[in-house]
Legacy VTK file of the C-alpha trace (Angstrom):
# vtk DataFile Version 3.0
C-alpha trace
ASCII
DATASET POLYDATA
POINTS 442 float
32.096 15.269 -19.933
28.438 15.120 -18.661
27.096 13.176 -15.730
28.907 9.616 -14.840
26.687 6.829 -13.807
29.270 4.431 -13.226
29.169 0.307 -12.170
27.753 -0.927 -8.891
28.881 -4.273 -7.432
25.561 -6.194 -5.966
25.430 -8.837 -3.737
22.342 -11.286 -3.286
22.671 -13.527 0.029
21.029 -17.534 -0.410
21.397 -18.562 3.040
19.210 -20.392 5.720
18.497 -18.890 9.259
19.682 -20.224 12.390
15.981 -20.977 12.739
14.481 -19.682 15.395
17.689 -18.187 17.343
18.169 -14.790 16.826
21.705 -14.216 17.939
23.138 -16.868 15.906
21.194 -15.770 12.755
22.182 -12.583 13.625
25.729 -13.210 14.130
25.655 -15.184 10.706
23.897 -12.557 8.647
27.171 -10.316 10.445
29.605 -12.718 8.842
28.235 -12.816 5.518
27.728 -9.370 5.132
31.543 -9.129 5.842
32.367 -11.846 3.267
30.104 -9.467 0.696
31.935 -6.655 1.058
35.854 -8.152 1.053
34.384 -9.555 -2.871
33.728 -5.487 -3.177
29.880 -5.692 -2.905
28.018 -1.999 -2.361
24.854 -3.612 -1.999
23.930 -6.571 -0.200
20.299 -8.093 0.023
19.207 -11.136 2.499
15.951 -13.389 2.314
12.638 -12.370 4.423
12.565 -13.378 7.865
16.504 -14.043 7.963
16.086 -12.803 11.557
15.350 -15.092 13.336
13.161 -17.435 10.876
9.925 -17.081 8.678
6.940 -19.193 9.862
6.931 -21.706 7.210
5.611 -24.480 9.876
2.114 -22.764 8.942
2.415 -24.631 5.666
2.649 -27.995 7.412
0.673 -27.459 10.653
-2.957 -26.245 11.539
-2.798 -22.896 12.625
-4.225 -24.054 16.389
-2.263 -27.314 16.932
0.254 -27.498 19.549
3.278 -27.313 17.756
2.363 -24.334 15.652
1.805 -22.598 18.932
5.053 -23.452 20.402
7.197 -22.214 17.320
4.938 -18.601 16.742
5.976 -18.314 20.684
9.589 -19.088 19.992
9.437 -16.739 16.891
8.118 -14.101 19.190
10.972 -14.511 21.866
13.770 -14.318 18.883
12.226 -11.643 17.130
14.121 -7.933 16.548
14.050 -4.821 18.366
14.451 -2.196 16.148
16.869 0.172 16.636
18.407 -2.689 18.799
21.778 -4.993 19.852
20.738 -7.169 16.622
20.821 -3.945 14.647
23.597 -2.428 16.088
25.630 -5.246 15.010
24.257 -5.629 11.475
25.252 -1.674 11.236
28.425 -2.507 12.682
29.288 -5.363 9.556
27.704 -3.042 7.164
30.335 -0.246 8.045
32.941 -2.761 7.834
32.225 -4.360 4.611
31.142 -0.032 3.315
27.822 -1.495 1.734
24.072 -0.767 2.130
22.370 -3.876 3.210
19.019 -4.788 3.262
18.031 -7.564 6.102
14.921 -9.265 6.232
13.771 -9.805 10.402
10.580 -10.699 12.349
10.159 -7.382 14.170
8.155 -6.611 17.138
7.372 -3.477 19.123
9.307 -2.708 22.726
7.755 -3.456 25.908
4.970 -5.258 23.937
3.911 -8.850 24.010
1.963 -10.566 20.749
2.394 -8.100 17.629
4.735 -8.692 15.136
6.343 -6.976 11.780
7.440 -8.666 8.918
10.111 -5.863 7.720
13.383 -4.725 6.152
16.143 -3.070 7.726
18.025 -0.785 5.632
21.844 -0.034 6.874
24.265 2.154 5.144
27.947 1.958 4.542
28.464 4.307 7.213
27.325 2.351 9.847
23.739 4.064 10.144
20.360 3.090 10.268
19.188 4.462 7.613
15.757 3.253 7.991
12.540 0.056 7.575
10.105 -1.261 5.568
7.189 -3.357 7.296
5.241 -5.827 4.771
2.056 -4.451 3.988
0.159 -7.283 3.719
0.950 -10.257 5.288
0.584 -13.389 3.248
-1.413 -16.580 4.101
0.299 -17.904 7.396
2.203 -15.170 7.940
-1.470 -13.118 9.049
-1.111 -15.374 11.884
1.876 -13.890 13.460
2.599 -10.391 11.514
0.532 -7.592 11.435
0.557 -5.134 8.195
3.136 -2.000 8.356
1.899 1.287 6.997
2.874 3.737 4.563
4.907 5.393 6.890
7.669 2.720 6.281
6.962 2.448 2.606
9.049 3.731 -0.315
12.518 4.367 -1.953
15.441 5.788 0.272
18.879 7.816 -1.208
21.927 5.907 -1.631
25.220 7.189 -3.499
23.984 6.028 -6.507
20.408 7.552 -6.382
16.963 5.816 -5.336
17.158 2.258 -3.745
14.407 0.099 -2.613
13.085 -2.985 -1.248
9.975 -4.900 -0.826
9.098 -8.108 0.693
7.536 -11.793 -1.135
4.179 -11.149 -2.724
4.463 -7.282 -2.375
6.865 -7.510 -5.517
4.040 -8.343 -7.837
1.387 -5.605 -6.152
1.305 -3.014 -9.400
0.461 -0.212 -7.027
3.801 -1.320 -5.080
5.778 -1.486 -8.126
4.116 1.572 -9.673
5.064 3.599 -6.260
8.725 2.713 -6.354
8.899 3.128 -10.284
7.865 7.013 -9.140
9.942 7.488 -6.771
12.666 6.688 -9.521
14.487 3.773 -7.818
17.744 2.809 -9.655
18.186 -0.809 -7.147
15.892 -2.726 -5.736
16.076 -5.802 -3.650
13.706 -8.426 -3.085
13.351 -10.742 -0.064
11.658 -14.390 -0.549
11.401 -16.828 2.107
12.820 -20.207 1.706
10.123 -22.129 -0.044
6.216 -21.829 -0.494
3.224 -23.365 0.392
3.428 -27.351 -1.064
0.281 -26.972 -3.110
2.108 -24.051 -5.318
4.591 -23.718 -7.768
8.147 -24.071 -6.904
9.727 -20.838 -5.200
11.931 -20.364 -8.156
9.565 -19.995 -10.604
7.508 -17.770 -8.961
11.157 -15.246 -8.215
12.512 -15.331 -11.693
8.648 -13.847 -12.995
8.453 -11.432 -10.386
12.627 -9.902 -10.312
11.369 -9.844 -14.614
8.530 -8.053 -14.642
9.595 -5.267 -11.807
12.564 -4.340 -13.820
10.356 -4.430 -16.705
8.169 -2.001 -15.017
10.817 0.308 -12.989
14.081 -0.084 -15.751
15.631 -0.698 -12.116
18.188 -3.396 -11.187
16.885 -6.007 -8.981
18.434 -8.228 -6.915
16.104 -10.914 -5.626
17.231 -12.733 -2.152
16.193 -16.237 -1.496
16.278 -18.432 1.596
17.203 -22.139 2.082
16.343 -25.229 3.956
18.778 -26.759 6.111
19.003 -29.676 8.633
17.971 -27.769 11.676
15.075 -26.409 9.894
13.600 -29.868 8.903
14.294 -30.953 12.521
12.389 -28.272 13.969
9.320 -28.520 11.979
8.531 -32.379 12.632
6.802 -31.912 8.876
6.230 -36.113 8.628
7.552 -37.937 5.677
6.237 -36.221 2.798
6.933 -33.039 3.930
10.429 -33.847 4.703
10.888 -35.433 0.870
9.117 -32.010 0.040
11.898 -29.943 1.930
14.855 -32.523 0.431
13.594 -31.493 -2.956
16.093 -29.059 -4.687
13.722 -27.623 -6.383
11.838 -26.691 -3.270
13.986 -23.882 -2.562
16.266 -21.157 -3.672
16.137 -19.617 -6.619
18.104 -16.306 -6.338
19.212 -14.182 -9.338
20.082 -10.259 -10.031
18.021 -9.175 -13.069
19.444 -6.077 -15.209
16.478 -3.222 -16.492
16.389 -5.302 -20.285
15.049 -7.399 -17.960
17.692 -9.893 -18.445
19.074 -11.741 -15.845
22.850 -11.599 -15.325
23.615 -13.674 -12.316
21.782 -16.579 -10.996
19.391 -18.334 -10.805
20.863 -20.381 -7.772
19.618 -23.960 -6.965
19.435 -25.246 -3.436
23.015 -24.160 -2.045
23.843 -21.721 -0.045
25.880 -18.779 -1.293
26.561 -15.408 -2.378
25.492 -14.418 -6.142
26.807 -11.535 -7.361
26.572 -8.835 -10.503
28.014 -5.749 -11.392
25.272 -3.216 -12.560
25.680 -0.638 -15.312
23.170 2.130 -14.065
23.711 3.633 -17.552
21.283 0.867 -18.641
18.384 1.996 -16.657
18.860 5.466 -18.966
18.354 3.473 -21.988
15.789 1.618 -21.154
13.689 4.504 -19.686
14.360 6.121 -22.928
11.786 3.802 -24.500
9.598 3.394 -21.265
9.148 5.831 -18.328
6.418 4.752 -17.179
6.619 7.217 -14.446
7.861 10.524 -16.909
6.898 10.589 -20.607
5.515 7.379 -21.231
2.563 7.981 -19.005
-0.450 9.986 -18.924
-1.158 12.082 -15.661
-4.463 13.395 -16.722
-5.955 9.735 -17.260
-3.982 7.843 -14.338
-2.889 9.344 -10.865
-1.919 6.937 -7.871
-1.985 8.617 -4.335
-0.065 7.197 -0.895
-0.810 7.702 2.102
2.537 8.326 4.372
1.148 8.403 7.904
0.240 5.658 10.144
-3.391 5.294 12.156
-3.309 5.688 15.798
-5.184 3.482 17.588
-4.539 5.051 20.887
-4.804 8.204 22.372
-5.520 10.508 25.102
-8.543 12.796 24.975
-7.562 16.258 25.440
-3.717 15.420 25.411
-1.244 12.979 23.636
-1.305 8.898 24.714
2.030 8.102 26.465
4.951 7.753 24.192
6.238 4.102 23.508
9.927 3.564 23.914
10.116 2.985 19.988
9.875 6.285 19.979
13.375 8.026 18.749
14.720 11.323 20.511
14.375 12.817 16.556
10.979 11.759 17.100
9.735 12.992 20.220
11.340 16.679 19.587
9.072 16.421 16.479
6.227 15.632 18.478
7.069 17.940 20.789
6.794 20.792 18.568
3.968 19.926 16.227
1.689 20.209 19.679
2.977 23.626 20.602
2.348 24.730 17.005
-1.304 23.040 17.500
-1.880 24.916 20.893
-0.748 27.962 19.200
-3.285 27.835 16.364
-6.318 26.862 18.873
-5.074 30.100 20.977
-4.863 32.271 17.507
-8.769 30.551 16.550
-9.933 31.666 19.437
-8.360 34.933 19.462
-10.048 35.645 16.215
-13.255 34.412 17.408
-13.383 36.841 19.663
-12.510 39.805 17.487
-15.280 38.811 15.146
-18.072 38.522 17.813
-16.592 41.773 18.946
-16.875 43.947 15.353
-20.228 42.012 15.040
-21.720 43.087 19.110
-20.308 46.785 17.755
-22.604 47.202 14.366
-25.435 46.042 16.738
-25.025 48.590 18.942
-24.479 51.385 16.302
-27.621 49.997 14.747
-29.518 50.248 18.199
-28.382 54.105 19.074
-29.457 55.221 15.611
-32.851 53.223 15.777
-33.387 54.616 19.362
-32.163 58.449 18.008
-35.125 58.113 15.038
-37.083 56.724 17.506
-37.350 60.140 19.280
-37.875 62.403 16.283
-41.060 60.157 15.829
-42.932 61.907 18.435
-42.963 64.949 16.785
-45.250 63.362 14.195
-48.456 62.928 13.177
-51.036 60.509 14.701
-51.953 59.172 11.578
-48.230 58.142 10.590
-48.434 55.830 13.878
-51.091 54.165 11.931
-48.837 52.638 9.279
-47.573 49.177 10.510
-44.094 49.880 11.697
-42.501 47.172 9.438
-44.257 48.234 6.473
-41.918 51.598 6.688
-39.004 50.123 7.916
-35.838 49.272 5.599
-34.956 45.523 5.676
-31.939 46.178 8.126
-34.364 47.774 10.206
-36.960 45.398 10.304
-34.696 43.086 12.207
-34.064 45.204 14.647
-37.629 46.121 15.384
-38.793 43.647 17.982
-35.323 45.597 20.397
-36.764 48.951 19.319
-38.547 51.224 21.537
-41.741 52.370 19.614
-43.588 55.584 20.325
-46.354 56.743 21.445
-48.641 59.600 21.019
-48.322 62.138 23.772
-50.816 61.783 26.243
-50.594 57.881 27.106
-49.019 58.474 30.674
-47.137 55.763 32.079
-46.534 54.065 28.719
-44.861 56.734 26.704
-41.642 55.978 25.671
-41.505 52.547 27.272
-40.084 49.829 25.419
-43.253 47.684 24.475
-43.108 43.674 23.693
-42.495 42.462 20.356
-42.280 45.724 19.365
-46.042 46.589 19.017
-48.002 49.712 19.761
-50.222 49.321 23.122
-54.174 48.482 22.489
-55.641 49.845 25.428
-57.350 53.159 26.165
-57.567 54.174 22.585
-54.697 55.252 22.265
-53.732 54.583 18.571
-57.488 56.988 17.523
-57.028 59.409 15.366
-57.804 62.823 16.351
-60.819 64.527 16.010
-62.083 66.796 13.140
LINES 1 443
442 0 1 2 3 4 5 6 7 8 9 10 11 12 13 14 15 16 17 18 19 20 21 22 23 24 25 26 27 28 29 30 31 32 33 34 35 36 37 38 39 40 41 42 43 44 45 46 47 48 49 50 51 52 53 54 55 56 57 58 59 60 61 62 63 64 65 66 67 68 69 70 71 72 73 74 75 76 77 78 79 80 81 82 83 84 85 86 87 88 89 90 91 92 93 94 95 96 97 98 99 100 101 102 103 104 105 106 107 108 109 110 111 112 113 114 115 116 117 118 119 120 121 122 123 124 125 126 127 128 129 130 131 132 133 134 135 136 137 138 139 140 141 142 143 144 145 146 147 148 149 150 151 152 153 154 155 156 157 158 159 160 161 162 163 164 165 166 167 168 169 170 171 172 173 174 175 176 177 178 179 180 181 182 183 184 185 186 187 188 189 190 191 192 193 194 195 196 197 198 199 200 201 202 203 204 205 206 207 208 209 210 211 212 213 214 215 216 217 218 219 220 221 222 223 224 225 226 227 228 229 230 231 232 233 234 235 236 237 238 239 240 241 242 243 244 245 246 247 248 249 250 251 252 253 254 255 256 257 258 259 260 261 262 263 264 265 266 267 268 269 270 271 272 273 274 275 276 277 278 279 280 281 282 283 284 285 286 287 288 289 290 291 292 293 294 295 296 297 298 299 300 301 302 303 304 305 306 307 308 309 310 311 312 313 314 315 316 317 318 319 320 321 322 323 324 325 326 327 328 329 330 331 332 333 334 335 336 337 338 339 340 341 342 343 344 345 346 347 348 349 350 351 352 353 354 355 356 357 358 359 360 361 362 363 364 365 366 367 368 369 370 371 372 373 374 375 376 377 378 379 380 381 382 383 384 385 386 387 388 389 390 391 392 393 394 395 396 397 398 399 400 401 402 403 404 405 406 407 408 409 410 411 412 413 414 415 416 417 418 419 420 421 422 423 424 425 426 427 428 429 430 431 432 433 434 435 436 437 438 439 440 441
């Protein structure tokens, strides 16, 4: 019998926000995840910045001018809490329609005013959370309002039918990226686009169909590659002028979605302008032949030429000397207990250093000593002997060990010298006065 792969029905969402209103482009992103999953779609994937818009006015607008302002402050005010009501609902429709989805959203931080996320929310088919993934790099106007994630968001996460993933825009042609994902063996992968690019580029479309190509090229994954689309609202909103409105009117502006098999071949799409809901069932039994030729993360690869390292934690910019900064209330319960315990196990091991510290300047104060009450007990057996072996410089006779201990020794004396015999003498050396290193007569 062997191992069954089986067919996987994907689902890739052309749609335009309710720009700049997050409930109602949440609430729509809720219906059409529903409509998805009654056409027996698994896996659904939205554009970027479905929730509540992507700031596309930055291709029309200076970055300072008034209106630019105004719309980054509305996208602020609509963006996501994450977990959150917004989320809680798109878990909610995911349960319902028994899918994972993947939902592009402007995300910001709790109880925090300014910073924002572009990022992926990742919901599974039993109503979870499963998880994020913040854009590492934000692209031209978007490094006006979104900061960059970390790796602690990045990478593939476990579905039913092994590895999924997702990254956002321009992060689909990073080879690092794509190299990352192709390691961590992802079988589906969606991509998120925004609803069109800067006016000075290519047309959206042409820039998707490459990219979805060449990642299943790379990964032998399916990809399902989510565009957004311009509606009336939209064009309202910006206040573009005339020839950026004909711009926005132009089908070929926009859209552009399409599922792409691991031959590389695309079986569904591309879309033009309309909205919709494109979807493809996926053979994962294809991604074994085609790795067959080209794992480019298994045999057909060389680990002792190439290695590629991530980094999964995140930089703290903030913190507490001698103690931990205040918690943030995007801080889970899972979290905190985690937290919790890794400082306990720190103070434990600073307690344990010390502890052995301690010991060691202990067994080293104890050979000192040892070394001491034997130099002191030859010390006395000295007097005994003759003058003329209190002649020979001390450190000429002494072993190396004993050499260092010489300047703590007490030295001897000839008997005879009063008030100085036997008294410890500094730096170790014999007394000068009174004659008393002569030799004796005859």
């Amino acid at each position: 019998m062997g191992d069954a792969y089986g067919v996987v029905k994907v689902a890739a969402v052309q749609a335009a926000s309710v720009f700049l209103d997050r409930e109602g482009s949440a609430e729509k992103a809720c219906r059409l995840i529903r409509e998805a999953g009654r056409n027996g779609a698994r896996v659904i994937g939205f554009p970027e910045g479905f929730i509540p818009a992507h700031p596309v006015w930055y291709h029309h607008h200076s970055a300072t001018g008034a209106l630019s302002n105004r719309l980054a402050t509305e996208l602020f005010k609509n963006a996501v809490e994450i977990p959150g009501p917004e989320t809680d609902a798109l878990a909610a429709a995911a349960r319902d329609a028994n899918a994972y989805v993947v939902v592009g959203v402007c995300e910001k931080l709790p109880n925090t005013l300014g910073t924002m996320f572009n990022t992926q929310v990742y919901l599974g088919p039993d109503g979870t959370l499963i998880g994020k993934h913040q854009k590492i790099m934000p692209t031209v106007g978007e490094r006006l309002v979104h900061t960059g994630g970390f790796g602690d968001t990045f990478g593939a996460f476990q579905t039913e039918f092994g590895p999924m993933s997702a990254l956002i825009c321009g992060e689909n042609s990073n080879p690092l990226a794509v190299f990352a994902l192709t390691a961590e063996n992802t079988r589906i992968h969606v991509m998120s686009w925004p609803n069109h690019f800067p006016v000075s580029g290519d047309p959206l479309r042409n820039r998707v169909a490459i990219d979805a190509q060449s990642f299943a090229q790379m990964s032998k994954a399916f990809v399902i590659a989510a565009c957004g689309t311009v509606d009336e609202r939209m064009i309202e909103m910006l206040r573009a002028g005339p020839d950026a409105e004909k711009f926005l009117r132009d089908p070929d502006c926009c859209g552009g979605s399409c599922i792409v098999a691991p031959n590389s071949r695309v079986i569904a799409g591309p879309m033009g302008a309309e909205e919709g809901i494109l979807y493809a069932d996926c053979d994962l039994e294809i991604g074994i032949q085609m790795k067959l030729r080209h794992d480019f993360a298994g045999h057909y690869n060389r680990p002792d030429i190439f290695r590629l390292h991530i980094n999964r934690s995140a930089p703290k910019l903030y913190a507490v000397h001698g103690g931990e900064a205040p918690e943030g209330p995007d801080k889970s319960p899972h979290q905190l207990r985690h937290r919790a315990l890794g400082t306990a196990l720190r103070h434990q091991r600073r307690r344990a250093h010390r502890l052995r510290g301690g010991l060691r300047v202990d067994r080293l104060v104890g050979r000192l000593v040892r070394r001491l009450v034997g130099a002191r007990r030859h010390a006395r057996t000295d007097g005994t002997r003759g003058a003329r072996r209190q002649e020979i410089p001390e450190r000429r006779r002494a072993s190396a060990a004993r050499r260092r201990l010489l300047p703590l020794r007490q030295v001897p004396v000839r008997a005879g010298l009063g008030a100085d015999e036997g008294r410890a003498h500094e730096g170790g050396r014999m007394p000068q006065a009174c004659g008393a290193l002569s030799a004796p007569a005859g």
